[in-house]
C-alpha positions in Angstrom: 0.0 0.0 0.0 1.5 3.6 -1.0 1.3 6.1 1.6 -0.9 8.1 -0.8 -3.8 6.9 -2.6 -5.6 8.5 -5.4 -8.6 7.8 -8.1 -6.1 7.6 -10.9 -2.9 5.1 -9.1 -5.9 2.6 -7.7 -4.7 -0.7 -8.2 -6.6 -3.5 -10.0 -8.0 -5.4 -7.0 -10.0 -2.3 -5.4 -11.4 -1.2 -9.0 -12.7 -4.4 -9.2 -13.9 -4.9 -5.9 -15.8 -0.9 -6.1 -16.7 -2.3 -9.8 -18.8 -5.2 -8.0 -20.2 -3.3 -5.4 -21.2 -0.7 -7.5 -23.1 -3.0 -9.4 -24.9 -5.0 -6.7 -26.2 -1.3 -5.1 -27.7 -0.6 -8.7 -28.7 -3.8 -9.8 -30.1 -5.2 -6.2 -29.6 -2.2 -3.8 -31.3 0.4 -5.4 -34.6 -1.2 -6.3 -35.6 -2.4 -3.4 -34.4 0.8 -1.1 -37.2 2.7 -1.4 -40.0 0.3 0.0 -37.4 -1.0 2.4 -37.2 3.2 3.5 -41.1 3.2 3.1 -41.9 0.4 5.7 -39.3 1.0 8.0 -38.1 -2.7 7.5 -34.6 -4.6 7.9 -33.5 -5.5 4.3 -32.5 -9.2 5.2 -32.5 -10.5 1.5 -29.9 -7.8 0.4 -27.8 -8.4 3.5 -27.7 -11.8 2.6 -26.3 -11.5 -0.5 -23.7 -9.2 0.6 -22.7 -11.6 3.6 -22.2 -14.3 0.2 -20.2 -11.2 -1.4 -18.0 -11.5 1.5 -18.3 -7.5 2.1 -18.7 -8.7 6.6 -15.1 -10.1 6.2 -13.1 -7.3 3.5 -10.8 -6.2 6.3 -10.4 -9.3 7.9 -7.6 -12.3 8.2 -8.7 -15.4 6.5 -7.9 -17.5 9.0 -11.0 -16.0 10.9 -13.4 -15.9 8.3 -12.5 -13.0 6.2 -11.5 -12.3 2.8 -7.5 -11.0 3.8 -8.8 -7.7 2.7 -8.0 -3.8 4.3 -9.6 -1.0 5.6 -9.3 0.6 2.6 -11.4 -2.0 0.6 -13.9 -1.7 3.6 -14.0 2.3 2.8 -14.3 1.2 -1.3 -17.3 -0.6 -0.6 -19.4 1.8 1.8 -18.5 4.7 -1.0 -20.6 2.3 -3.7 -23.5 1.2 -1.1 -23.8 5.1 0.0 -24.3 6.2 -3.2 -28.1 4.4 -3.3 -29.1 3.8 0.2 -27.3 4.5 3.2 -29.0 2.3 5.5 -27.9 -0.5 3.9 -24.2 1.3 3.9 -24.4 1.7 7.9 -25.4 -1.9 8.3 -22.6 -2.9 6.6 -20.1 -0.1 8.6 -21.5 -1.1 11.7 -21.5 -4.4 11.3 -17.7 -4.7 10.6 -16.4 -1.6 12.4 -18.1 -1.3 15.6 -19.6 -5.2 15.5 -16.2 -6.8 14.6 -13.6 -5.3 14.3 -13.3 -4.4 18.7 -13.0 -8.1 19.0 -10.5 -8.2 16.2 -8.2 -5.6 17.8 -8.7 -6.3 21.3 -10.3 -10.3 21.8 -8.6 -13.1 23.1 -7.9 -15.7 20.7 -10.4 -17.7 22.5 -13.0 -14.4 22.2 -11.9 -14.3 18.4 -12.6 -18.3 17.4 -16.0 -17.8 19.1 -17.5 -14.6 17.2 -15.7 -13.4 14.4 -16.3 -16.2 11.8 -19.8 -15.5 12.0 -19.8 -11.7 11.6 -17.2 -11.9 9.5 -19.3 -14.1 7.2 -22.2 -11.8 7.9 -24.3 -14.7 8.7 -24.5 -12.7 12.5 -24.1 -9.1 13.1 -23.0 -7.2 16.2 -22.9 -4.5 18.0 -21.3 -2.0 20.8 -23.0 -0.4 23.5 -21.7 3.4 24.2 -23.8 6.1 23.6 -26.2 6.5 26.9 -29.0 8.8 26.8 -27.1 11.5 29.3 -23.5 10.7 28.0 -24.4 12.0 24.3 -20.6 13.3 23.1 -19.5 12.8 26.1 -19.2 9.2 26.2 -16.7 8.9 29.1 -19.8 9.8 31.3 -20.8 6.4 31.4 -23.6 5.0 34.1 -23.9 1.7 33.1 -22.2 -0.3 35.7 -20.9 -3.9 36.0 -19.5 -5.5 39.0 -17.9 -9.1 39.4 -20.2 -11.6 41.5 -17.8 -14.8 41.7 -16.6 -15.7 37.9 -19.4 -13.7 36.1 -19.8 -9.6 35.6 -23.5 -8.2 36.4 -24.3 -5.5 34.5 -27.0 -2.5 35.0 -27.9 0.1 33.4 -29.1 1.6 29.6 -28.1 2.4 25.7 -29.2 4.9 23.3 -29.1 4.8 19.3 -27.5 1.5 19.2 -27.3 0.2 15.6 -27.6 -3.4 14.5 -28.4 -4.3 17.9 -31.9 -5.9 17.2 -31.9 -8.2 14.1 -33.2 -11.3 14.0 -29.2 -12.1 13.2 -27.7 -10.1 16.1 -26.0 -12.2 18.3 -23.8 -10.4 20.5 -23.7 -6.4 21.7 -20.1 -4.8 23.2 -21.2 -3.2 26.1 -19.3 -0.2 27.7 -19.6 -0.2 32.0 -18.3 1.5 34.7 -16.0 -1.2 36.8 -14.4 0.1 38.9 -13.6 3.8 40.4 -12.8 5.9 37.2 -12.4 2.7 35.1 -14.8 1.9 32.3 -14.6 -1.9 30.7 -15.5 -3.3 27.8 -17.5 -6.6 28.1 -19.5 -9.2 25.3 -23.1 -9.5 26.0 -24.4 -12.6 23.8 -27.9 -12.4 22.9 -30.0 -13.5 23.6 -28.7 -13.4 27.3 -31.6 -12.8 30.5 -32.1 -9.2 31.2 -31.0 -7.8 27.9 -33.7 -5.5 25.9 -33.3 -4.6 23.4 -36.1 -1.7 23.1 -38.7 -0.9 20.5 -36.8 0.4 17.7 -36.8 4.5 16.9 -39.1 6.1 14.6 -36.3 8.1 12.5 -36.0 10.8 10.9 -33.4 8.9 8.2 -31.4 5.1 8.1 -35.3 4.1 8.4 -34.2 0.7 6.9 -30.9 0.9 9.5 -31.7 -1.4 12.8 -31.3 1.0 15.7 -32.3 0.6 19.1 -32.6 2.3 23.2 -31.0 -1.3 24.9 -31.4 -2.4 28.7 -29.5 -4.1 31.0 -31.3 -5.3 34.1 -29.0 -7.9 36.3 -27.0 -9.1 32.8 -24.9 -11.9 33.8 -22.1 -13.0 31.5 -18.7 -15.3 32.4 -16.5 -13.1 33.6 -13.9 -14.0 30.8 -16.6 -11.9 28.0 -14.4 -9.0 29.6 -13.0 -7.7 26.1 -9.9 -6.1 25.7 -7.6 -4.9 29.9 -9.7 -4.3 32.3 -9.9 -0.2 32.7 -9.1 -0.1 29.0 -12.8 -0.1 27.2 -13.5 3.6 26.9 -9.6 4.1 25.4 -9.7 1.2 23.4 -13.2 2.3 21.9 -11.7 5.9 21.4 -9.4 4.7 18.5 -12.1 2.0 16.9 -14.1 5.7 16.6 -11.1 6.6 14.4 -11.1 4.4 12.2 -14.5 4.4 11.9 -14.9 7.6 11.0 -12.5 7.0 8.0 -15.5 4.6 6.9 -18.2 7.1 7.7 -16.3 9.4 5.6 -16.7 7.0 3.0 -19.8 6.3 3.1 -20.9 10.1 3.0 -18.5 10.2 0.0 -20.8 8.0 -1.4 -23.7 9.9 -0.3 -22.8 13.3 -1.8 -21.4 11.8 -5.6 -24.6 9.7 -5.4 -26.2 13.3 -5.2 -24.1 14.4 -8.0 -24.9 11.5 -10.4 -28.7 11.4 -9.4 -28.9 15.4 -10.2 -26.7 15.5 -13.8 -29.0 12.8 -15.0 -32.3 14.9 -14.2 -30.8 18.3 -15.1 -30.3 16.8 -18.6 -33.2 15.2 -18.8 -36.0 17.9 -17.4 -36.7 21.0 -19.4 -37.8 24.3 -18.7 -38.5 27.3 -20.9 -37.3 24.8 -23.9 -34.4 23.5 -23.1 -32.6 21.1 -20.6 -32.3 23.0 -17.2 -28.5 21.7 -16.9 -27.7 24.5 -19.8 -28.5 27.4 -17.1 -25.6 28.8 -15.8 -27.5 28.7 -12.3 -27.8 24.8 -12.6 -24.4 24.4 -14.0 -22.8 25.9 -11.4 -24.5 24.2 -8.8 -23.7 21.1 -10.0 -19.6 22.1 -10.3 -19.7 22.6 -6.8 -21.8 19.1 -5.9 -18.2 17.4 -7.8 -15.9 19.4 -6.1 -17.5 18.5 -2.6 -17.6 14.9 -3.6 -13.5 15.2 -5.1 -13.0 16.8 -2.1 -14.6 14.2 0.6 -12.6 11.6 -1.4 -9.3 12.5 -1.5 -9.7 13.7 2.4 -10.6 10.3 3.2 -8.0 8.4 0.6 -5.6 10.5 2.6 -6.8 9.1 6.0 -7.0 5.1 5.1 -3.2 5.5 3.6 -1.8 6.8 6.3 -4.0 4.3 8.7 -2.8 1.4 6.7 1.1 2.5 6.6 1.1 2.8 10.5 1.1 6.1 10.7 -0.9 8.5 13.1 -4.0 9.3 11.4 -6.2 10.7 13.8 -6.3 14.2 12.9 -6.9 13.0 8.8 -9.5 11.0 9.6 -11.5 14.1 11.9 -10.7 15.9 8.3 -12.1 13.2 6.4 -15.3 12.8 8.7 -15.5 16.3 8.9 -15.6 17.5 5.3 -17.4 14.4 3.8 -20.2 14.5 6.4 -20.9 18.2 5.8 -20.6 17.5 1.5 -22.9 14.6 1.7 -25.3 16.8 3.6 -24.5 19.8 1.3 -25.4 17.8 -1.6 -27.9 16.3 -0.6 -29.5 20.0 0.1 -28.5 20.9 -3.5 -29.7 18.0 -5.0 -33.3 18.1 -4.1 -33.3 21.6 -5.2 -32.2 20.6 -8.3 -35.1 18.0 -8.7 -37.9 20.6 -7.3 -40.6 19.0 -6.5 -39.9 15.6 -7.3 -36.9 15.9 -4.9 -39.8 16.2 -2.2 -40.9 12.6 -2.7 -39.7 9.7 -0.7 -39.2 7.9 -3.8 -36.1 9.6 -5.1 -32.9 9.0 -3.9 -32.2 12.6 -3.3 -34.9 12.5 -1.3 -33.5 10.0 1.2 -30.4 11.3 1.3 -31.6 14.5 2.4 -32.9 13.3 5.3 -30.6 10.5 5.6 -27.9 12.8 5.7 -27.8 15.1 8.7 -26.9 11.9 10.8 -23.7 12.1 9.4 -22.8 15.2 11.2 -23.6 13.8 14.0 -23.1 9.6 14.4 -19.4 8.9 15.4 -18.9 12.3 16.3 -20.6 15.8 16.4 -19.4 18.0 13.9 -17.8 20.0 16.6 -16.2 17.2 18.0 -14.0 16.7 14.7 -13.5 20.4 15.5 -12.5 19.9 18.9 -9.8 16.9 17.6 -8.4 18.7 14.6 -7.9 21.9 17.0 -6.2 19.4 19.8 -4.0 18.0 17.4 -2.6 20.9 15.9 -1.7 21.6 19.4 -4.3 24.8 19.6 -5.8 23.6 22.9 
């Protein structure tokens, strides 16, 4: 892997792999999003089929399940799937990044052989427990407790927003707990497990096809070896999963805004006004320039990010940058876009549609917009 990656230097393997993908969001994605959006309803089918893709396992070792892929093919992917429906797109990012990949980086081998061939297949999904409904940004503020009675941890306490954490396939949820005085653990709650609840699901705004959930936790009892990752280490070793998932939100919102792009040049050559197509006004024309730059922009940020995450390299401050500026083009676009289409950008139907109000969670899931803020200031040594 170069330490800098660009459109134009992309070797074979990940144009074929965003080839693929971007085939399976058009060809299967695409036409079923809508009435998945519509009904509010978990698109099973289409997540089996990308399980048999073997998109759950892209950044994961073979010898547990996955293809032997990278991050980076992980970021290729969520850029194709955003383009047409981002719920599927989050399903997939969760799934791997906050499912996965904290018992990739942090399991025992023991923890490893258990779970990850089955998320990493995608015949399961998981999840992780942080955000609590007083905690918001601040997710050290955790109130969730869970205390050691003889060889198992009891755990108390409540989750907000939690995503893929009630499917019919999910089969285990990380959950973040106080453990100690100032020391927050991470532990694996299978599910089923007695007292876990996972809560009516939300009624959304956007991700309406996305799995998200309030969870419970009332006397949760679990073997005391579920304790993922030190003990006192859950809230720091969460911290940098958050950065590399946001290099894959960025991705995804990527996606998003040059889905935007795409959906709008094909209407504004299409629809006429005043006898002639409305992409030959100057006013539409200009619009759209800026729509591509966002989306060029949002891509090489994030590009920029995953090399320097896959050479080893400190990264956190590129991928704030990359989370930062894709979330707010995707959202941008998305604005644009249904302007473009008037009043058929108004209807649920369109994509532009549901990326408009898909969008605005992406200035806000994995960290506010002034949170980047707040971590590209600290790291340029400003506060």
């Amino acid at each position: 892997m170069t330490e800098f990656l660009s459109t134009a230097t992309l070797p074979d393997e990940y144009r074929d792999l965003a080839r693929t993908v971007g085939e399976f969001a058009r060809d299967v994605v695409a036409p079923v999003a809508a009435r998945h959006d519509a009904d509010h309803t978990f698109p099973y089918a289409v997540v089996a089929q990308m399980a048999e893709m073997g998109l759950f396992g892209l950044p994961f070792p073979e010898e547990y399940g996955g293809m032997g892929g990278d991050y980076f093919a992980l970021c290729l992917a969520l850029e194709e799937l955003g383009k047409v429906d981002q719920s599927v797109a989050i399903t997939l990012e969760a799934g791997v990044s906050l499912g996965a990949m904290p018992i990739y980086r942090f399991g025992t081998e023991d923890q490893k052989q258990q779970w990850l061939p089955s998320l990493t297949s995608g015949r399961a999904l998981g999840a992780f427990g942080l955000t609590e409904a007083g905690g918001g940004s601040d997710a050290g503020a955790t109130k969730t407790t869970a205390r050691l009675d003889g060889d198992q941890w009891v755990i108390n306490g409540s989750k907000q927003f939690i995503t893929n954490s009630g499917t019919d396939i999910t089969t285990v949820v990380t959950v973040t707990a106080v453990t100690g005085e100032n020391e927050i653990s991470a532990i694996l709650v299978p599910v089923p497990t007695p007292g876990f609840t996972a809560e009516p699901p939300y009624n959304k705004v956007g991700w309406n096809a996305s799995d998200t959930h309030p969870l419970t936790f009332a006397d949760v009892r679990v073997p005391a070896e579920n304790l993922l990752g030190e003990r006192g280490r859950g809230y720091a070793n969460f911290l940098s999963i958050l950065d590399e998932g946001r290099i894959a939100i960025a991705a995804l919102s990527t996606g998003v805004a040059q889905g935007c792009v795409d959906e709008s040049v094909k209407y504004a050559r299409e629809r006429e006004a005043f006898g002639r197509p409305i992409a030959r006004y100057q006013a539409i024309e200009f619009k759209l320039a800026r729509m591509e730059a966002r989306a060029h922009t949002a891509r090489t940020a994030y590009y920029d990010a995953a090399a320097l995450m896959l050479a080893g390299k400190p990264f956190k401050k590129q991928a704030a940058i990359a989370k930062l500026v894709a979330a707010e083009a995707a959202m941008d676009n998305a604005r644009d876009a249904t302007q473009i289409h008037g009043g058929y950008g108004f209807m649920n139907e369109y994509t532009v549609a549901r990326h408009y109000r898909d969008s605005k969670i992406l200035e806000i899931g994995e960290g506010t917009t002034e949170v980047q803020l707040m971590i590209i200031a600290r790291q340029m040594g400003i506060s």
